[in-house]
C-alpha positions as CSV (number, residue, x, y, z in Angstrom):
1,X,-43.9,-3.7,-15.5
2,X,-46.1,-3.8,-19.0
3,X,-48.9,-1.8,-16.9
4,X,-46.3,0.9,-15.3
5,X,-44.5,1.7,-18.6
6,X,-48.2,2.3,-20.7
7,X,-48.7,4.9,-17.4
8,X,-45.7,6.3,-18.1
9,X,-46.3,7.1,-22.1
10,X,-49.7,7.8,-21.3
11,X,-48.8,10.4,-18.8
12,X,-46.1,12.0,-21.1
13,X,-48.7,12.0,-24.0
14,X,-51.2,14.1,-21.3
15,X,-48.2,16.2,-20.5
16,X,-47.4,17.3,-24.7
17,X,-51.1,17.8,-25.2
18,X,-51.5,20.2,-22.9
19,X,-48.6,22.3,-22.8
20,X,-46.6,21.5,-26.2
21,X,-43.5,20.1,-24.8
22,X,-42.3,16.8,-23.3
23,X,-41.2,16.9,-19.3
24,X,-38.5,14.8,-20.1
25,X,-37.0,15.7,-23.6
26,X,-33.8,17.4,-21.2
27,X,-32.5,13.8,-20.3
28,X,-29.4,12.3,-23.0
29,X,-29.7,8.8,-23.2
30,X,-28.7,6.1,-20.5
31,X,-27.7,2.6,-19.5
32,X,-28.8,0.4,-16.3
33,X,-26.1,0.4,-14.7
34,X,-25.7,4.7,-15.0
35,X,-25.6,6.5,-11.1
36,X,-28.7,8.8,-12.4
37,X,-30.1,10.8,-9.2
38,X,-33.2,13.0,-10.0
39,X,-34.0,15.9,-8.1
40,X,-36.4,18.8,-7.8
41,X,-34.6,21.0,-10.5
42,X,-32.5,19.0,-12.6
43,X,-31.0,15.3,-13.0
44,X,-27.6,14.2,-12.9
45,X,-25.2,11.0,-14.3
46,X,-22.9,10.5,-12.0
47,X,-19.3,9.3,-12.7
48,X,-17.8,7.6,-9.6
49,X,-14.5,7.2,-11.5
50,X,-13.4,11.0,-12.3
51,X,-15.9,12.1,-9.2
52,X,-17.8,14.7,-11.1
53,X,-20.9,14.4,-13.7
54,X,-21.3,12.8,-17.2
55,X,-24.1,15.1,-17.5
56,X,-26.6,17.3,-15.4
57,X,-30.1,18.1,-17.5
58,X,-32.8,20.5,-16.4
59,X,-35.1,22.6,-17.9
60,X,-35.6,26.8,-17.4
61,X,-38.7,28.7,-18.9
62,X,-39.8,32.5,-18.0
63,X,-42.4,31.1,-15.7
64,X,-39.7,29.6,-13.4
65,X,-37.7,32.6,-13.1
66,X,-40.8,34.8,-12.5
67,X,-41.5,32.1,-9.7
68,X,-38.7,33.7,-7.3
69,X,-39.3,31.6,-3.7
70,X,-36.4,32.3,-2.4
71,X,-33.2,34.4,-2.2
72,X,-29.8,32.7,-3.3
73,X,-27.5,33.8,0.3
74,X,-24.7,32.1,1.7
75,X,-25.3,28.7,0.6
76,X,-22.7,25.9,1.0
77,X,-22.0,23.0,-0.7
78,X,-23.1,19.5,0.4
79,X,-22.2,16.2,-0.6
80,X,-24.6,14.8,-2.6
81,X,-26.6,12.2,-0.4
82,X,-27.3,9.3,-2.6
83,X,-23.4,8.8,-3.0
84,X,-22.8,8.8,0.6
85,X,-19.1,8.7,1.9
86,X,-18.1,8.4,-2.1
87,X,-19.4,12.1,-2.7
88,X,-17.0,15.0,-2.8
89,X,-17.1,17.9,-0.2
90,X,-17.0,22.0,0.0
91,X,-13.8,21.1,1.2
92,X,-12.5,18.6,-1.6
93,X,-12.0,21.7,-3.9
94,X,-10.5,24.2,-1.1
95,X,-7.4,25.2,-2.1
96,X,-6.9,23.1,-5.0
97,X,-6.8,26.9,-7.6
98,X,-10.3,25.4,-8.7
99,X,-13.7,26.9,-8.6
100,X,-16.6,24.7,-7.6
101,X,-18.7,25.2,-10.7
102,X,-22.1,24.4,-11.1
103,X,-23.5,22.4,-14.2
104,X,-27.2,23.4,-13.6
105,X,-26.8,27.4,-12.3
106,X,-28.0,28.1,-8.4
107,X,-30.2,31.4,-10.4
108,X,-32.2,28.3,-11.9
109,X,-33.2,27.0,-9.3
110,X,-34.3,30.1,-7.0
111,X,-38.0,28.7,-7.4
112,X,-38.0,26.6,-4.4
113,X,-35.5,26.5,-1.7
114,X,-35.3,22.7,-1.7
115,X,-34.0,22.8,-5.3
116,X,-32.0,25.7,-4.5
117,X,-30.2,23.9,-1.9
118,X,-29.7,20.8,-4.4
119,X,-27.7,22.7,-6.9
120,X,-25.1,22.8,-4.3
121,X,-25.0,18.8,-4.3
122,X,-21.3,18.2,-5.4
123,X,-22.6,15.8,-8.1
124,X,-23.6,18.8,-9.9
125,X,-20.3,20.6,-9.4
126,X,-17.4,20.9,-11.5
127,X,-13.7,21.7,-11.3
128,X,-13.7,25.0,-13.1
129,X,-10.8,27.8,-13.7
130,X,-11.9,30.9,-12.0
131,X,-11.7,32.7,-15.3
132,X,-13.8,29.9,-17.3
133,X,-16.6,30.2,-13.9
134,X,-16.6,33.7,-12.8
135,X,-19.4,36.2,-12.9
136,X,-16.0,38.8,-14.3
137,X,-14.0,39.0,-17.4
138,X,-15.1,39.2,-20.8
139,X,-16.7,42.4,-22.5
140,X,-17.8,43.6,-18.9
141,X,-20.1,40.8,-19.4
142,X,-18.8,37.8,-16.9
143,X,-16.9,34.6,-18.4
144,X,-18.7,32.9,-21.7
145,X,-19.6,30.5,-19.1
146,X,-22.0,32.6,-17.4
147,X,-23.2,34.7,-20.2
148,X,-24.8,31.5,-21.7
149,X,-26.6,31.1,-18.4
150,X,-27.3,34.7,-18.2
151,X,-28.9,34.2,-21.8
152,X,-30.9,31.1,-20.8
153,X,-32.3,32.4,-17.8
154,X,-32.5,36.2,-19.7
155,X,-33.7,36.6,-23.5
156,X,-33.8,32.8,-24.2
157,X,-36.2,32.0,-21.5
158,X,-38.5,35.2,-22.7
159,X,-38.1,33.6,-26.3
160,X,-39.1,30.1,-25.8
161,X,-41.6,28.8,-23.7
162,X,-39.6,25.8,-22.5
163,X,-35.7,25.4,-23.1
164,X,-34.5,22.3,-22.6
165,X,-30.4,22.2,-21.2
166,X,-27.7,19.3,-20.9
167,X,-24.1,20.7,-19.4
168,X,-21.0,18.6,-18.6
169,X,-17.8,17.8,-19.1
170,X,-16.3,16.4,-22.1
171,X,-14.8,13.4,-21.5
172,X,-11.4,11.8,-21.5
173,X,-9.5,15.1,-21.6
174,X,-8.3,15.5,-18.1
175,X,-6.1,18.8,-17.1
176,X,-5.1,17.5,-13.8
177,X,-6.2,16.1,-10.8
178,X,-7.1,17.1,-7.1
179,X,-6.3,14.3,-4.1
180,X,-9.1,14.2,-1.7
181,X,-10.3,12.2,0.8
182,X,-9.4,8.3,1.4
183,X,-6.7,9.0,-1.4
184,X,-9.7,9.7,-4.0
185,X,-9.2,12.0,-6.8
186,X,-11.1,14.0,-8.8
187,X,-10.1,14.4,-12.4
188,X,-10.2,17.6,-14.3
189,X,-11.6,18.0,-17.2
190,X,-10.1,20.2,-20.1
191,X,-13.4,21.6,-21.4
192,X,-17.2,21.8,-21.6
193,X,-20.8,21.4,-23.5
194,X,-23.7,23.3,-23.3
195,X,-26.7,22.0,-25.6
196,X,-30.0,23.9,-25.6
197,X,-33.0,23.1,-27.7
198,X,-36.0,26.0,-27.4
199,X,-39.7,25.6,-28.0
200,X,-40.8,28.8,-29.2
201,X,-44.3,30.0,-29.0
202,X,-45.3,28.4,-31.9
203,X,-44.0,25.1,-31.3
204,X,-40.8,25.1,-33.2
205,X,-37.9,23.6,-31.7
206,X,-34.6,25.0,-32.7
207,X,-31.1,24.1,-31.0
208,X,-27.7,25.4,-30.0
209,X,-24.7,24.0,-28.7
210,X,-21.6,25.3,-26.7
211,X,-18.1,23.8,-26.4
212,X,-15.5,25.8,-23.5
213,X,-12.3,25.8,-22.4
214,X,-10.8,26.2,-19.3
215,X,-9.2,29.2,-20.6
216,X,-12.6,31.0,-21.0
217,X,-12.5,30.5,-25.1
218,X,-15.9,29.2,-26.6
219,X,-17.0,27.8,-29.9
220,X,-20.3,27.5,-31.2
221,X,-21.4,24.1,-32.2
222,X,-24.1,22.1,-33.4
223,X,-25.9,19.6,-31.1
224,X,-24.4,17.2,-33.6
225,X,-21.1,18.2,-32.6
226,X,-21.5,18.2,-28.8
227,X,-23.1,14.8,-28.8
228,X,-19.7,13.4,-31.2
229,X,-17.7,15.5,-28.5
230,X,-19.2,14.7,-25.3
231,X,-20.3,10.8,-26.6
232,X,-23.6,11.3,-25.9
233,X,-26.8,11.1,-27.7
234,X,-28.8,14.3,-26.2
235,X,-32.6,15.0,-26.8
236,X,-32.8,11.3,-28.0
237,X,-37.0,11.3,-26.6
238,X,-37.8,14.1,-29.2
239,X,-39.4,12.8,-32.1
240,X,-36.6,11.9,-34.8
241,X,-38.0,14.1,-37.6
242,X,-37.3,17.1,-34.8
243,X,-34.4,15.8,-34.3
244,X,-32.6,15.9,-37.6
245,X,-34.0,19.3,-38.3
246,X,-32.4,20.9,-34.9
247,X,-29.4,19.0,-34.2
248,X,-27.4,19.3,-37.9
249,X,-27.9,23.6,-38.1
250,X,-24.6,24.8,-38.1
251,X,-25.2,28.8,-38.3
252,X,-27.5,30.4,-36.1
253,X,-28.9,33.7,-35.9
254,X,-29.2,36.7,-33.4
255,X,-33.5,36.5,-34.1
256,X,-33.4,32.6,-32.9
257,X,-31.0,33.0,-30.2
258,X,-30.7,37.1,-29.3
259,X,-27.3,38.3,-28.1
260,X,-25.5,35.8,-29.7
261,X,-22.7,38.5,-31.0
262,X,-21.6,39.0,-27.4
263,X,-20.5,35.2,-26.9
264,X,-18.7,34.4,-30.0
């Protein structure tokens, strides 16, 4: 064990040398006894008792996006298969008024096509209103949901060499509920987090956070917020003294993060 874990810093230490950021700075903090499933594009904390995610991290950088394998058509969603007959399906959410909204975006993942068909895993999906997760709506521009992940995988990604994303629900609000199978329901929840941290080409980290409503309303936040909000301790594997500089800004500014005017 002793032997494994020495590979494992020695590796990461390899990893920040030579590209000046950490391949797992993206992952919040976790227990044992967590349902944490890894997979080609992002990881995901399962919660087997509201049947949707704690959290889904990942990580999005220019290079990715320019890395187009393959073309995002007619995908379904699947149940995720490391929670067997306990995962939702495409059809859980049918007719329920909910969309089935991704936590780590399908236009992330359009670098491979195995990771493209794992963002359609149902533990990285949502209940969502259709005005909080449609690509319609506000300014001409889509819902503030998806103009943050037009940002991150637009400007932000051109900005920063590596951005660094956690996305989930907040927890213990629930909106409602839908029944499916075996008498199973999943609960929904009343709003959202985003938290980015970008390493820009110099090496400074800066951070961002995003709290949403169902209702398509937005605030933003600092990572210190989200993490009191969403009871999570986020970016806990970058070094503390980075840490207290990124996570405690409350004003940011359209040269750190461009285009911020049109979210607020």
């Amino acid at each position: 064990m002793l032997k494994k874990y020495i590979l494992q810093v020695i590796l990461i230490v390899l990893v920040i040398s030579k590209t000046g950021y950490c391949q797992y700075y993206e992952l919040p903090q976790t227990s044992a006894k967590d349902h944490v499933f890894k997979y080609s594009a992002y990881t995901v904390l399962y919660n087997t008792t509201t049947n949707t995610p704690r959290w889904v991290a990942w990580t999005f950088s220019s290079q990715k996006r320019s890395n187009i394998q393959v073309a995002r058509s007619g995908n379904k969603f699947l149940p995720d298969p490391n929670l067997g007959s306990a995962s939702p399906t495409h059809n859980s959410y049918t007719n329920s008024g909910y969309d089935r909204g991704h936590m780590c975006p399908a236009n992330d993942c359009l670098w491979s096509g195995k990771a493209l068909d794992e963002s359609f895993y149902m533990s990285n999906v949502c209940p969502q209103t259709p005005e909080l997760n449609r690509a319609r709506g506000r300014k001409g521009l889509g819902s503030v949901w998806r103009i943050v992940e037009d940002k991150c995988d637009g400007p932000w990604a051109d900005k920063y060499k590596m951005l660094y994303i956690v996305a989930g629900p907040i927890p213990n609000e629930i909106r409602g509920t839908i029944t499916i199978e075996d008498g199973k329901s999943i609960l929904v929840p009343k709003r959202f987090f985003k938290a980015i941290v970008g390493v820009d080409k110099n090496g400074q980290y800066h951070g961002i956070g995003f709290i949403f409503t169902q209702e398509c309303a937005v605030q933003i936040v600092s990572i210190d917020e989200v993490e009191r909000q969403a009871s999570l301790d986020l970016f806990y594997q970058i070094p503390q003294r980075i840490q207290n500089k990124i996570e405690q800004v409350s004003s940011f500014s359209e040269s750190d993060w461009p285009g911020l005017s049109v979210i607020k």
